[in-house]
C-alpha positions in Angstrom: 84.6 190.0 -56.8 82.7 188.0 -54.1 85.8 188.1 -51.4 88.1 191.0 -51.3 92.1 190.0 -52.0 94.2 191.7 -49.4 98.2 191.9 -50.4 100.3 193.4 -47.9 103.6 195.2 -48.8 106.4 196.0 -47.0 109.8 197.7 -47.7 112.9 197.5 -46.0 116.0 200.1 -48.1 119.3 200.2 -47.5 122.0 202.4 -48.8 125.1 200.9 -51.3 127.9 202.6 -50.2 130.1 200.4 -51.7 128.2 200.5 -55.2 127.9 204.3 -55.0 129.6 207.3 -56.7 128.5 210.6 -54.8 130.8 212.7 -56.4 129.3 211.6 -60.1 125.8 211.9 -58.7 125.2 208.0 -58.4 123.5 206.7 -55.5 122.7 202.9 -55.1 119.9 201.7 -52.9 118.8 197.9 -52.4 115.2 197.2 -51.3 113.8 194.3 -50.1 110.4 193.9 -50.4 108.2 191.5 -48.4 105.0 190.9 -50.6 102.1 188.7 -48.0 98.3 187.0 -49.4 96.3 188.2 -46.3 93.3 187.5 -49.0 91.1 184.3 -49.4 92.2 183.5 -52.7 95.8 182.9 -54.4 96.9 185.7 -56.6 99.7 185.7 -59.4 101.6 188.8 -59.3 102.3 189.8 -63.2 103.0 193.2 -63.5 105.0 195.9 -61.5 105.3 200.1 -61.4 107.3 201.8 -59.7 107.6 205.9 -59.5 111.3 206.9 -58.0 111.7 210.0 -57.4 115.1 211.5 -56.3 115.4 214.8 -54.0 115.2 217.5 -57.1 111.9 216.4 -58.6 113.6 214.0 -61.5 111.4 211.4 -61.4 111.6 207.8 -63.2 109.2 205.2 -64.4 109.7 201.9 -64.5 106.6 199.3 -65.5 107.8 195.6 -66.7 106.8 191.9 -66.3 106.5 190.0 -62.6 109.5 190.9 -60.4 113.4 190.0 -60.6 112.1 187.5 -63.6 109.3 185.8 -61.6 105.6 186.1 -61.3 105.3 184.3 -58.2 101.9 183.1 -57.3 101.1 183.5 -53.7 98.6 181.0 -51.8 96.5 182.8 -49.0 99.0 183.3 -46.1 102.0 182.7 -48.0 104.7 185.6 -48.5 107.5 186.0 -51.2 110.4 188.1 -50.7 113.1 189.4 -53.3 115.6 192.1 -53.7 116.4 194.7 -55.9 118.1 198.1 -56.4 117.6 201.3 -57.9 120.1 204.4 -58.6 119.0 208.2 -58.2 120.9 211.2 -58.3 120.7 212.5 -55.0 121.3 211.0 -51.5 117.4 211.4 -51.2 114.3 210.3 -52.3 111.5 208.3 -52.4 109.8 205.0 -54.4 106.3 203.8 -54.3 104.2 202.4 -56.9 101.8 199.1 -57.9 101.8 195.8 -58.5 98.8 194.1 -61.0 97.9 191.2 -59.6 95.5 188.0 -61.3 93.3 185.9 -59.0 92.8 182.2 -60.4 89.3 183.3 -61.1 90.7 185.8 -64.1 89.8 188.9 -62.0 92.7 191.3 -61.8 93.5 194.3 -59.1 96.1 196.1 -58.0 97.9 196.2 -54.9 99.4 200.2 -54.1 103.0 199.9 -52.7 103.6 202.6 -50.3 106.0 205.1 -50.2 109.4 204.4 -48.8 112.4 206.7 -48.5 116.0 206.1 -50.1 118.4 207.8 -47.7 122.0 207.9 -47.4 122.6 207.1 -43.9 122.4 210.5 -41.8 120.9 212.3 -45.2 117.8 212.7 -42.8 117.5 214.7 -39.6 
């Protein structure tokens, strides 16, 4: 690859309150994640994993096509933003994972998405 992509990825969770069931171990999160082409080239972003792990250890797996339906191709310096929610069983825990990404040349890579806690709201000290 003669120019290195560079995908930046931020998260921002919040807490469902509204959507959640403590007392049947059911916690709701949204996330909203901010996906920006810092790279010279435009990429297409195809595939997604994600590794969710609530506060016991349980951990789930999810891997599927592009992201809330779309593969959204992102120019250099453009940014795409979406949100989406996952459940766990405990008022903690943490997501992080990868996005597979195609450049227009063919080439693919992979972008890491770091860690990010799921908290209820003063779950945390």
């Amino acid at each position: 690859m003669d120019q290195e992509p560079h995908i930046h990825i931020d998260a921002s969770p919040r807490y469902l309150e509204a959507e959640s069931r403590p007392e049947a171990r059911h916690y709701v999160f949204a996330y909203t994640i901010t996906i920006s082409n810092h790279g010279p080239m435009p990429a297409r972003l195809l595939q997604r994993h994600w590794v969710i792990t609530d506060a016991q250890g349980k951990v789930q797996e999810v891997r599927g096509e592009g992201v809330v339906g779309e593969t959204p191709r992102l120019e250099p310096g453009e940014a795409f933003r979406y949100t989406s929610a996952a459940v766990i069983a405990t008022p903690t825990g943490i997501m992080q994972g990868e996005y597979r990404l195609c450049l227009d040349s063919g080439e693919w890579f992979e972008a890491e998405i770091p860690p990010f806690a799921l908290a209820v709201p003063g779950a945390l000290h």
